[in-house]
Backbone as CSV, one residue per row, in Angstrom:
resi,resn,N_x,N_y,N_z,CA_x,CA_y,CA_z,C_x,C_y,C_z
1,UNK,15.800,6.634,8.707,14.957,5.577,9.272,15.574,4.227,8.935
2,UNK,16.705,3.811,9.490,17.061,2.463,9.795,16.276,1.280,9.457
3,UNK,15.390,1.483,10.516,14.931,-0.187,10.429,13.369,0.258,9.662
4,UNK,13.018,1.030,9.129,12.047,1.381,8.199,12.248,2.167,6.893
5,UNK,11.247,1.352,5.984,11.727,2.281,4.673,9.932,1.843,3.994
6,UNK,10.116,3.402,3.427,8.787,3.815,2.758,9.197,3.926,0.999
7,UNK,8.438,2.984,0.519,8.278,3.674,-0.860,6.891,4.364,-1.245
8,UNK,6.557,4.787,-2.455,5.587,5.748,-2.721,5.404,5.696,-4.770
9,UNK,4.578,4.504,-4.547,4.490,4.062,-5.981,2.619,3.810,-6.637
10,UNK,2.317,4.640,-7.579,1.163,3.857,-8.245,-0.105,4.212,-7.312
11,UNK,0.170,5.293,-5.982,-0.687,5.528,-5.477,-0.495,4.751,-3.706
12,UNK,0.326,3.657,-3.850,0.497,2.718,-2.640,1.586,3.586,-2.255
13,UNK,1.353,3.458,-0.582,2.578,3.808,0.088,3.105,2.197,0.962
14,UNK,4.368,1.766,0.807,4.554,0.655,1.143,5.415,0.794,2.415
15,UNK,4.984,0.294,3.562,6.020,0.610,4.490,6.308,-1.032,5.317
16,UNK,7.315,-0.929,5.298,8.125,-2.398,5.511,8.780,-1.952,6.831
17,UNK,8.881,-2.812,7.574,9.735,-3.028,8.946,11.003,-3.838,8.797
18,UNK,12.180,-3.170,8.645,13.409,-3.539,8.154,14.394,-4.351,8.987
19,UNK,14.032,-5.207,10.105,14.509,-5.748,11.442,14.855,-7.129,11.202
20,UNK,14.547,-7.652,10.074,14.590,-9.318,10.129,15.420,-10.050,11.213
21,UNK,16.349,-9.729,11.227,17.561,-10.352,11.959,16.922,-10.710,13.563
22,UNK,16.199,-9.728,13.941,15.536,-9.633,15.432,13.766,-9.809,15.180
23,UNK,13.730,-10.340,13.969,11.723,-10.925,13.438,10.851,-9.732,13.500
24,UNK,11.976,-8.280,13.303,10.888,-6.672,13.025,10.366,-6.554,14.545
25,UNK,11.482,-6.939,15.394,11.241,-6.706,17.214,11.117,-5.161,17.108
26,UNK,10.461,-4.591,17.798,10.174,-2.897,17.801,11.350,-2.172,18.579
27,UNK,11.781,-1.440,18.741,12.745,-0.189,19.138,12.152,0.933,19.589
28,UNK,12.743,1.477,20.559,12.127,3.023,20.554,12.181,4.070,19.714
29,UNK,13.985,3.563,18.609,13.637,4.350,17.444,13.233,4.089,16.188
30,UNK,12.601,2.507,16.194,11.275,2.779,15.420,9.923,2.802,15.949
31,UNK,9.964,3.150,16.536,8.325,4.285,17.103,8.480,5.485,16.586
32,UNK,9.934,6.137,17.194,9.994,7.560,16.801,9.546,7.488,15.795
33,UNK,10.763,6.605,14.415,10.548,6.523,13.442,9.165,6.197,12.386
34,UNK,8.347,5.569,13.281,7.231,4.770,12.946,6.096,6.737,13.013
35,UNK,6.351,7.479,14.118,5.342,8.754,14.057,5.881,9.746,12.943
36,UNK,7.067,9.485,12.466,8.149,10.944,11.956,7.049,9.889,9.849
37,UNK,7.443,8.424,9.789,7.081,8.376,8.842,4.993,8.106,8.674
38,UNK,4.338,8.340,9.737,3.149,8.373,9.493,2.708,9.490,9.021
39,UNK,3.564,10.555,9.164,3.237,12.130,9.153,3.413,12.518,7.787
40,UNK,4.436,11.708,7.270,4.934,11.742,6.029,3.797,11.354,4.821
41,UNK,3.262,10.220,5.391,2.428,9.651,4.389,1.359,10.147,4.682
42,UNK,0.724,10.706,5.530,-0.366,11.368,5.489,-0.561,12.898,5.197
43,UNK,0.547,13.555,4.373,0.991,14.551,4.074,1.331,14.211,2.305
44,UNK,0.996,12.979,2.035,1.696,12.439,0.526,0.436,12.398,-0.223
45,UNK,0.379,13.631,-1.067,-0.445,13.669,-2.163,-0.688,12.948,-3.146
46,UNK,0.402,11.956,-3.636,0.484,10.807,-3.976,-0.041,9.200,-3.676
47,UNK,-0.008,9.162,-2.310,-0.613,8.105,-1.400,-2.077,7.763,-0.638
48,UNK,-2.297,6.772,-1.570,-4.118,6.857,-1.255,-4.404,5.555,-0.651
49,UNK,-3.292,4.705,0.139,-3.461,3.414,0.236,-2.643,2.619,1.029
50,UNK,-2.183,2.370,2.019,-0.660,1.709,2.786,-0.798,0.278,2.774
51,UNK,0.032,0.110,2.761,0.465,-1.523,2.553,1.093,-1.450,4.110
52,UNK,1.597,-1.967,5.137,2.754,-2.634,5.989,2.544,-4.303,6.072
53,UNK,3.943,-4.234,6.103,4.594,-5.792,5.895,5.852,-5.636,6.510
54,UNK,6.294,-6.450,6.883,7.592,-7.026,7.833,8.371,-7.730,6.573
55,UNK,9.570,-7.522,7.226,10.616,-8.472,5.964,11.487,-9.321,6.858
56,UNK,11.859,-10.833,5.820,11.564,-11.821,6.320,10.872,-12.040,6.517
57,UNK,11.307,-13.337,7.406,10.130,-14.868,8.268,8.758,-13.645,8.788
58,UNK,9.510,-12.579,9.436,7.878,-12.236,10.516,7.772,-10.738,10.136
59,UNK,6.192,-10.689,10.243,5.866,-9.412,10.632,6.384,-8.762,11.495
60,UNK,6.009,-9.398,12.712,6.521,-8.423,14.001,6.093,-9.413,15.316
61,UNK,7.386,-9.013,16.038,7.642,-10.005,16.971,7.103,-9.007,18.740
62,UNK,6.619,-7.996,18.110,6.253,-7.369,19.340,7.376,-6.473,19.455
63,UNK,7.236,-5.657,20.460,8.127,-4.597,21.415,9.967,-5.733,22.144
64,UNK,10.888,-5.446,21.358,11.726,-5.907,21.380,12.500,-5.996,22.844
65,UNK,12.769,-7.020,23.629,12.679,-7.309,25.364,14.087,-6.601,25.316
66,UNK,15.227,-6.613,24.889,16.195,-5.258,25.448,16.237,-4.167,25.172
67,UNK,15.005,-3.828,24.458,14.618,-2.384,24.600,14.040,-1.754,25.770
68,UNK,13.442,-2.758,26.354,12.682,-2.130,27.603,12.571,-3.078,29.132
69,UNK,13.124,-3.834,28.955,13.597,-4.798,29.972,14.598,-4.055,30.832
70,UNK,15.022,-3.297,30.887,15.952,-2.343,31.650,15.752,-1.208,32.088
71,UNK,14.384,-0.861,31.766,13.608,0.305,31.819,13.666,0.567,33.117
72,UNK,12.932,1.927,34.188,12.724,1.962,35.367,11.104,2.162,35.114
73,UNK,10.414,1.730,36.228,9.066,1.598,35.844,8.418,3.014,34.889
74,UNK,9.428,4.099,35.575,8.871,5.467,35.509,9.179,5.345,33.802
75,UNK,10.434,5.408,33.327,10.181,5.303,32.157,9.523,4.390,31.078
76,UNK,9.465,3.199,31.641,8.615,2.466,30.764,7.522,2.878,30.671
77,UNK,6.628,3.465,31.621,5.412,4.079,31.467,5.633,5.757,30.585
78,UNK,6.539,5.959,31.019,6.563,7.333,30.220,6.948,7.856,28.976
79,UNK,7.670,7.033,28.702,8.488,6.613,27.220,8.368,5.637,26.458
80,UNK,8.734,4.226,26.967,8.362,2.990,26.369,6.693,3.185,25.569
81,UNK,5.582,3.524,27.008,4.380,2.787,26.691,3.965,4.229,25.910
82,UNK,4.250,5.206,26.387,3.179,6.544,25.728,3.989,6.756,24.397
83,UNK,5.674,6.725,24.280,5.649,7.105,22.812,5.279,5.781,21.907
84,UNK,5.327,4.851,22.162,4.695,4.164,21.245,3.191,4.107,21.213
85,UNK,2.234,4.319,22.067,0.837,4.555,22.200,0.888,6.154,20.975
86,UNK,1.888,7.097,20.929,1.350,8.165,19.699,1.674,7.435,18.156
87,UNK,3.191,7.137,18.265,2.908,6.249,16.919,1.609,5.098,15.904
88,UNK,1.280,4.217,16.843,0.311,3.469,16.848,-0.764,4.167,16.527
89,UNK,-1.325,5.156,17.283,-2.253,5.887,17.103,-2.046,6.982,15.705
90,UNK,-0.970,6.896,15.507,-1.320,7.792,14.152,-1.186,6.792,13.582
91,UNK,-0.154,5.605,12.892,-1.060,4.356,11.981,-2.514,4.323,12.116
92,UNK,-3.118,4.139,12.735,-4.406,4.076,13.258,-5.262,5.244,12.667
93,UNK,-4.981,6.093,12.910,-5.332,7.403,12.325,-4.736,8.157,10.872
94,UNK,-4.631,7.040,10.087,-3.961,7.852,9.144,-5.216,8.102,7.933
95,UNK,-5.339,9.199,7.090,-6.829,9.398,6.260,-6.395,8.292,5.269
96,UNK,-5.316,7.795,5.000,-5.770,6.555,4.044,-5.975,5.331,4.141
97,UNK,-6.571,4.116,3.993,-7.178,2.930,4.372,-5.349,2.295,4.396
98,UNK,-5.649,1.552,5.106,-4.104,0.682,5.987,-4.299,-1.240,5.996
99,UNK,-3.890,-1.698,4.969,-4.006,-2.991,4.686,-2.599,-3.641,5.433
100,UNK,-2.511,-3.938,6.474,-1.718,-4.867,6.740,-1.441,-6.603,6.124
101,UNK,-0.041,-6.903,6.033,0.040,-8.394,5.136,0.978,-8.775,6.376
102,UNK,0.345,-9.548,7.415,0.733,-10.877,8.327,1.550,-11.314,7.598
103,UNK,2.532,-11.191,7.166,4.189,-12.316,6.126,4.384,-12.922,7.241
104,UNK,4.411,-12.819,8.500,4.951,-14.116,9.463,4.218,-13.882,10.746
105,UNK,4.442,-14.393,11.889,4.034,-14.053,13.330,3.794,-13.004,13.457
106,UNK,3.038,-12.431,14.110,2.363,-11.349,15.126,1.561,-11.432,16.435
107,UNK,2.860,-11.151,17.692,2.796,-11.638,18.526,2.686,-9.670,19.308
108,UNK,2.363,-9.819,20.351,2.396,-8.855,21.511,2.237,-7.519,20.618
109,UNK,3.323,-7.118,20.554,3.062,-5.072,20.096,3.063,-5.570,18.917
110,UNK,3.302,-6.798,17.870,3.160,-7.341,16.122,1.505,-7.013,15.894
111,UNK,0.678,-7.821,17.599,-0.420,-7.594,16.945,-1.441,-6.350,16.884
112,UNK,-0.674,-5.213,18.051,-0.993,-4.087,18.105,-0.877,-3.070,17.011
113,UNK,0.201,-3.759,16.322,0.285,-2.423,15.414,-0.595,-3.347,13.766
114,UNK,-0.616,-4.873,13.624,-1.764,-4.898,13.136,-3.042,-4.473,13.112
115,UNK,-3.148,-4.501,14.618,-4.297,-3.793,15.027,-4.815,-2.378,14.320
116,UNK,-4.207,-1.470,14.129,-4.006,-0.374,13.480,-4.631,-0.430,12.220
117,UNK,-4.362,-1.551,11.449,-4.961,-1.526,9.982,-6.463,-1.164,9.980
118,UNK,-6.821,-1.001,8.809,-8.240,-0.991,8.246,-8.690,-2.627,8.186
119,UNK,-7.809,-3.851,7.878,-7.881,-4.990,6.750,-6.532,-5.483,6.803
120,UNK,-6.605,-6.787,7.628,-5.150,-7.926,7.350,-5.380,-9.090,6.786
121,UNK,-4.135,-9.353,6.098,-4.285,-10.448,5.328,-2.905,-11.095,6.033
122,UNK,-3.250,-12.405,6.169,-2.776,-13.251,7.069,-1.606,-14.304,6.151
123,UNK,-0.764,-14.404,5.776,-0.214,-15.720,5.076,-0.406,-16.980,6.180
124,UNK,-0.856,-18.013,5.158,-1.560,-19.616,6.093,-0.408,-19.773,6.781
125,UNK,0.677,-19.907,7.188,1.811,-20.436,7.860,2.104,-19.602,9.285
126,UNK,1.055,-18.449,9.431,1.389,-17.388,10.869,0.656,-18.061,11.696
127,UNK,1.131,-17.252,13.372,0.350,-17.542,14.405,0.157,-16.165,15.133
128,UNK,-0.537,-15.707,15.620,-1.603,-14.320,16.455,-1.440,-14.891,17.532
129,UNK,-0.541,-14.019,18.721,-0.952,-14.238,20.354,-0.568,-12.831,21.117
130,UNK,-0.857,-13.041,22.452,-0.199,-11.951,23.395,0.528,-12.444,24.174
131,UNK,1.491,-12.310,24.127,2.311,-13.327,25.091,2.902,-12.538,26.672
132,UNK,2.508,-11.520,26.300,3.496,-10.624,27.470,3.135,-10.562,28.621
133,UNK,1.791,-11.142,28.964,1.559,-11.472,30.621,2.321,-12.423,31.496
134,UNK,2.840,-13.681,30.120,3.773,-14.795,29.988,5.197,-14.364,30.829
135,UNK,5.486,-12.769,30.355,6.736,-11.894,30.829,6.451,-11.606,32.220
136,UNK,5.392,-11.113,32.477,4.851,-10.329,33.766,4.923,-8.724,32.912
137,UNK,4.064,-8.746,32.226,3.746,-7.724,31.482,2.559,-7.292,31.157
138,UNK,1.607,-6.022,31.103,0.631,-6.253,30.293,0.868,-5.850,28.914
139,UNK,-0.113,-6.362,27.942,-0.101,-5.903,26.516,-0.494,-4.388,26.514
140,UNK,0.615,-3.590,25.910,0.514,-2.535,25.940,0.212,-1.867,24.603
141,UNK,0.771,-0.122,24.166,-0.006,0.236,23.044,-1.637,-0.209,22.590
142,UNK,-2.118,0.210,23.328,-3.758,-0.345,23.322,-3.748,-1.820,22.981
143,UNK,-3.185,-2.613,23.168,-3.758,-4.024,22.977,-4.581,-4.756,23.661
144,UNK,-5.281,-3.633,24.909,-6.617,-3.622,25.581,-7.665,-3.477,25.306
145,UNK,-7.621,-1.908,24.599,-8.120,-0.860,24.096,-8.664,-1.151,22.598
146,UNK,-7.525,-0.666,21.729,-8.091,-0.681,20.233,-8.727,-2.294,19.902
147,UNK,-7.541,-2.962,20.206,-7.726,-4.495,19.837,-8.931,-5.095,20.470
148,UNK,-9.481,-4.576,21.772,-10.753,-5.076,22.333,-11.972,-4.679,21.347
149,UNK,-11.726,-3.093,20.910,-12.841,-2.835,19.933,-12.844,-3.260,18.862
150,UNK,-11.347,-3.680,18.255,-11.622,-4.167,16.691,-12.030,-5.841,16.847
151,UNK,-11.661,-6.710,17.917,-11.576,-7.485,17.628,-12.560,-8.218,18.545
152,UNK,-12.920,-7.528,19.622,-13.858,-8.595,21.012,-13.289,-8.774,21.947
153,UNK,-13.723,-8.398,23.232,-13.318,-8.883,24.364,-12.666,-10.081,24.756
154,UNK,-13.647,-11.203,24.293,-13.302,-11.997,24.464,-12.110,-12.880,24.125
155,UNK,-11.603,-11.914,22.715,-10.517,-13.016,21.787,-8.988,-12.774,22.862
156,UNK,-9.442,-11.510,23.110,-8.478,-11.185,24.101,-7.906,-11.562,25.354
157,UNK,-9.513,-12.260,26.297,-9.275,-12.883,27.597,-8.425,-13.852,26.882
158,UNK,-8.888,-14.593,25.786,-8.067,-16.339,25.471,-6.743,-16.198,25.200
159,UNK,-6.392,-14.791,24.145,-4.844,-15.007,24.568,-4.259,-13.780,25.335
160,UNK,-4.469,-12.960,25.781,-3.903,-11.812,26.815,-4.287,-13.133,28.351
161,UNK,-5.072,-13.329,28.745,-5.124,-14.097,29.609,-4.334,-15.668,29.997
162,UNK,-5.197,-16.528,28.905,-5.136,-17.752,29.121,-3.926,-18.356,27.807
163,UNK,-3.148,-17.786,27.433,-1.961,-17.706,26.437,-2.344,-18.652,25.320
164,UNK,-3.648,-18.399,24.587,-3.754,-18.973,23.798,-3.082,-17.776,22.343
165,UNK,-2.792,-18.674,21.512,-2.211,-18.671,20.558,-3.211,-19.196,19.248
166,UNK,-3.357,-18.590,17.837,-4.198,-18.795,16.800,-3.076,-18.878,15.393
167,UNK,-3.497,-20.341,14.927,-3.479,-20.173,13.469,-4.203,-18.458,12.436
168,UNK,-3.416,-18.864,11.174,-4.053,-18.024,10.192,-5.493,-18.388,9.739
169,UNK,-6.000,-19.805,10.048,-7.079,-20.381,9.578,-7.917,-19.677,10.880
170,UNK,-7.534,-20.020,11.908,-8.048,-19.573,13.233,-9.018,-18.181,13.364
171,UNK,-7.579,-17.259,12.932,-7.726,-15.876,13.280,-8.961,-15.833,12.152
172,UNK,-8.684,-15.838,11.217,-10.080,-15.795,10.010,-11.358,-16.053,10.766
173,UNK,-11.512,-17.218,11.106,-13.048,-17.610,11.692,-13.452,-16.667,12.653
174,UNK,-12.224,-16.633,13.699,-12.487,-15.416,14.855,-12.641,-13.644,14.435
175,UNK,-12.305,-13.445,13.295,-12.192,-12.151,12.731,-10.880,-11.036,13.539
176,UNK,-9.794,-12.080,13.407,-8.740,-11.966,13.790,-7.811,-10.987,12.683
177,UNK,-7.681,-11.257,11.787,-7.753,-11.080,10.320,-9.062,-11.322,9.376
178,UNK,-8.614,-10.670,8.055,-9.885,-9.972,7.152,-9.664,-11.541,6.057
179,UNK,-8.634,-12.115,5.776,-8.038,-12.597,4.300,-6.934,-13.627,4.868
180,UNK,-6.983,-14.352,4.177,-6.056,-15.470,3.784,-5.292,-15.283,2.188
181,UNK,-3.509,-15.718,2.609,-3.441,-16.011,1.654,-2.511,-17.226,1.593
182,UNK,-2.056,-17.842,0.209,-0.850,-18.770,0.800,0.771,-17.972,0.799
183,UNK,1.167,-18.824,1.562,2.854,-18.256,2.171,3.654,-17.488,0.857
184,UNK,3.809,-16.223,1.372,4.795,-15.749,0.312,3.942,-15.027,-0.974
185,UNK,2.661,-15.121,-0.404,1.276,-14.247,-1.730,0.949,-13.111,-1.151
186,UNK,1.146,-13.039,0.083,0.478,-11.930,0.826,0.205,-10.185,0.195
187,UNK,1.726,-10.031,-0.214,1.972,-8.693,-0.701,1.293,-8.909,-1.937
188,UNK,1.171,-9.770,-3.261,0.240,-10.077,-4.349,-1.137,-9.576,-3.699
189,UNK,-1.590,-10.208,-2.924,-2.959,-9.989,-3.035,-3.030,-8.216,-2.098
190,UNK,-2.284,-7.931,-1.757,-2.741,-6.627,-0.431,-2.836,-5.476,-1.759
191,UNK,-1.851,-5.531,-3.052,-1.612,-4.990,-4.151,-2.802,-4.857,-4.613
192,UNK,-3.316,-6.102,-5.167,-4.145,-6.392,-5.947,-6.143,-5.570,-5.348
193,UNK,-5.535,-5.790,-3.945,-6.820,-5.403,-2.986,-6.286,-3.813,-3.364
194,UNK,-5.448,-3.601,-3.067,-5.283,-1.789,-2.910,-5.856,-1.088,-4.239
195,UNK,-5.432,-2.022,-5.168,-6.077,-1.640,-6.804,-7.406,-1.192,-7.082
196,UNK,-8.300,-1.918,-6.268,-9.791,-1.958,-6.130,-9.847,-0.306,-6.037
197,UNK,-9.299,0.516,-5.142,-9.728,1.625,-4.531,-9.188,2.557,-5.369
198,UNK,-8.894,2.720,-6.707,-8.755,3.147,-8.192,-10.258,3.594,-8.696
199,UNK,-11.017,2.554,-8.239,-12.774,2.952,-8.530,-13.634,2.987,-7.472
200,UNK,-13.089,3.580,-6.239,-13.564,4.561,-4.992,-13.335,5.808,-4.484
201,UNK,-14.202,6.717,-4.562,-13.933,8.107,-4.379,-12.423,8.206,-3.209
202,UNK,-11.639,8.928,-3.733,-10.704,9.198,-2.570,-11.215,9.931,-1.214
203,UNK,-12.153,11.090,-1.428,-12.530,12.269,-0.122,-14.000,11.166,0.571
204,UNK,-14.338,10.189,-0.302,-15.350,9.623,0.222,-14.656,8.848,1.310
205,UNK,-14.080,7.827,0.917,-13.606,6.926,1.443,-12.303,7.564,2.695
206,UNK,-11.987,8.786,2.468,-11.961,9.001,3.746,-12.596,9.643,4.890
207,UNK,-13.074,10.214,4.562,-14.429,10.303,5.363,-15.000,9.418,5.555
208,UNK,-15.059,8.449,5.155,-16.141,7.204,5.959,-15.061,6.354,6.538
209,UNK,-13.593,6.338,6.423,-13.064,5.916,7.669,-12.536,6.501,8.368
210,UNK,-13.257,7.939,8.742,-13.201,8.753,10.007,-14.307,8.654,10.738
211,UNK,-15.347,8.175,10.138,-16.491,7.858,10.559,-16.661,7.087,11.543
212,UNK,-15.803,5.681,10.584,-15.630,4.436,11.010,-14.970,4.673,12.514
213,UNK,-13.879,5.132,12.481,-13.468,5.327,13.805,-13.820,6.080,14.571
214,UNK,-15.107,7.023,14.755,-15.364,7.624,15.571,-16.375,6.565,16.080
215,UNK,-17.406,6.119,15.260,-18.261,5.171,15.567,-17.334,4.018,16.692
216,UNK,-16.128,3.860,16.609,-15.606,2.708,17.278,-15.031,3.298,18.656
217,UNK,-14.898,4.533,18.791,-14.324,5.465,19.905,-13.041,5.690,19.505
218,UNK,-12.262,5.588,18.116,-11.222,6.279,17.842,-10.985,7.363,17.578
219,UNK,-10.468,8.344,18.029,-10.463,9.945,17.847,-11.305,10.575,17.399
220,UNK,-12.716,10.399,18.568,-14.017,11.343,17.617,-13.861,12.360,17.942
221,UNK,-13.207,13.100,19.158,-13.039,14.963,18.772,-12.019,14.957,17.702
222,UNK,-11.321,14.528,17.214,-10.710,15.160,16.332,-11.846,14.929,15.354
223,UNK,-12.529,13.816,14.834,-13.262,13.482,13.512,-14.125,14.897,13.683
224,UNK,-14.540,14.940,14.674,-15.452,16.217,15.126,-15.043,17.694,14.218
225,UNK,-13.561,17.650,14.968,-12.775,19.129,14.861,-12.575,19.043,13.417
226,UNK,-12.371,17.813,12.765,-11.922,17.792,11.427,-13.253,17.845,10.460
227,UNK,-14.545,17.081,10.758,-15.626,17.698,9.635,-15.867,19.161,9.942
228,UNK,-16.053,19.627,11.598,-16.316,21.030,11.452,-15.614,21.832,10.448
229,UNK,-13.699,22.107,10.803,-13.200,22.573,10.185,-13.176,22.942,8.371
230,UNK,-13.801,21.583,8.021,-13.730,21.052,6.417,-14.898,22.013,6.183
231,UNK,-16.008,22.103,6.708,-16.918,22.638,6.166,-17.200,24.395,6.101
232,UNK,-16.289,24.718,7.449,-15.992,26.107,7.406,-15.551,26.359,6.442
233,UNK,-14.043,25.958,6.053,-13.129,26.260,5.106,-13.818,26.520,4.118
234,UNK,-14.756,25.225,3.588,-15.166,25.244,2.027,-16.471,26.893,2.025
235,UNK,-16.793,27.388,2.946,-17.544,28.656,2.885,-17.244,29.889,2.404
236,UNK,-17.626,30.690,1.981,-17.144,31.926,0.832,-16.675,33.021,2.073
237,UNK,-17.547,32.800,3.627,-16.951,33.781,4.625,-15.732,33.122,5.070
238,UNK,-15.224,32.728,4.734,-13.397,32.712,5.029,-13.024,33.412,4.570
239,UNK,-13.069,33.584,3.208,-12.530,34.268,2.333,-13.035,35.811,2.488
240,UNK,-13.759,35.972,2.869,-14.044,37.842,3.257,-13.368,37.696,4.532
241,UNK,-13.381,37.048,5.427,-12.887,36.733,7.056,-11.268,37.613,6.407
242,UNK,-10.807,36.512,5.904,-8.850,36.768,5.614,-9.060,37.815,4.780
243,UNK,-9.680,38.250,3.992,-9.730,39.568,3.123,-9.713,40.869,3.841
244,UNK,-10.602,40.758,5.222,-10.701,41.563,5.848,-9.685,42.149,6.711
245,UNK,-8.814,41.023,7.384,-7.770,40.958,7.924,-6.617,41.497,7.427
246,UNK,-6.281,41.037,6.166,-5.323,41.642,5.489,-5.079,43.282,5.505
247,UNK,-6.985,43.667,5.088,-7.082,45.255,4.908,-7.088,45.860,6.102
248,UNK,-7.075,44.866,7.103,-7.374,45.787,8.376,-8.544,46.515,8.973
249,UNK,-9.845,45.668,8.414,-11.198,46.592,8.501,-11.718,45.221,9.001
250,UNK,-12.956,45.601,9.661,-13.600,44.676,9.995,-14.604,44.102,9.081
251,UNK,-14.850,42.852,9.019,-15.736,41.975,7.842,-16.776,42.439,8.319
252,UNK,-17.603,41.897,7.095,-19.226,42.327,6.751,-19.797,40.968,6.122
253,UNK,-19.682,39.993,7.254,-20.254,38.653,6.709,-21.769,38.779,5.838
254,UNK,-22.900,40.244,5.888,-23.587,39.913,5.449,-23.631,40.434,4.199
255,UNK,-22.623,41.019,3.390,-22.292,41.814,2.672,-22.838,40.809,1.400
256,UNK,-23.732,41.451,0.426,-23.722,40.305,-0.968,-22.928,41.134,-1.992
């Protein structure tokens, strides 16, 4: 993973967007990269907490224009927009709470995959827009979708529409972002916030942000498929179920 790198410390999983040179502009192979390492961390017995942050000046400058500026419509819709719509969606979906730290701009797909977090913290010196209608584009990776539900319809007409653009002070009032911090504190405080959840049940707290997102229309058959499943499992007839199987006889669920 090139332009991404994960560490796995103290309980935090830290995942940084390694692009500076191009302001953490997106790629198609960091999407790949972006689904190959969500899988990872949500598979990390260790990791109860994500940090993402951009290195350097910016977070993320959006979906990078010679990545897909050459596209044919067919593939931009088929590749461009859907494999990055699964990546996104598993950030989005990952069982541990997802604190994004705004270190610089987040513009077009920057603010989509903010979008994703649980909780952003903004450094005072950023600006939040959509600029890609500006292109003859729409904002893609749900920046219709998720970002309409996390954030309001409306914040969206002002800049998906009318190209408005927001301070860090801005986005705060609008509930654009969760937190302020000053320039260059961001990762201090996302730390310091992640610490808190040291004295919050781990199985609680994820479960209540599966909740959270079903309540919002984020993957409620799966939240569905996933409490059903949880509660089967934890039942003593599984365990005669596979016992039975093994021996080759048929179970006797009412057996005491």
């Amino acid at each position: 993973m090139s332009f991404l790198r994960l560490e796995i410390a103290e309980g935090i999983a830290h995942l940084t967007l390694v692009r500076p040179e191009r302001l953490n502009a997106l790629t198609q192979e960091m999407m790949d990269d972006l689904l190959t390492v969500c899988r990872q961390i949500e598979r990390a017995e260790g990791a109860h907490v994500v940090i993402l942050s951009g290195e350097g000046r910016a977070f993320c400058a959006g979906g990078d224009i010679d990545a897909w500026s050459d596209l044919s419509a067919e593939d931009f819709s088929r590749h461009w927009l859907r494999d990055g719509h699964q990546a996104l969606d598993a950030l989005a979906r990952l069982r541990q709470p997802v604190i994004a730290v705004l270190n610089g701009h987040a513009l077009g797909g920057g603010l989509e995959l903010a979008a994703c977090a649980d909780l952003r913290i903004a450094e005072e010196h950023i600006r939040i827009g959509q600029p890609e209608p500006g292109l003859g584009v729409i904002p893609g990776w749900s920046g219709t979708q998720r970002a309409a539900r996390r954030f309001g319809a409306q914040i969206l007409r002002r800049m998906a529409l009318f190209g408005e653009t927001f301070t860090a002070q801005q986005a705060l009032e609008i509930g654009l972002v969760d937190q302020l911090a000053p320039s260059g504190d961001g990762l201090t405080q996302a730390r310091a916030l992640a610490g808190t959840l040291r004295h919050r049940g781990p199985v609680a707290t994820e479960l209540a942000k599966m909740m959270i997102n079903a309540a919002e229309g984020e993957e409620r058959e799966r939240v569905i498929d996933a409490f059903a499943g949880r509660i089967a499992a934890s039942q003593p007839e599984l365990q005669r179920g596979l016992d039975a199987f093994k021996a080759r006889r048929k179970p006797d669920f009412w057996e005491r």
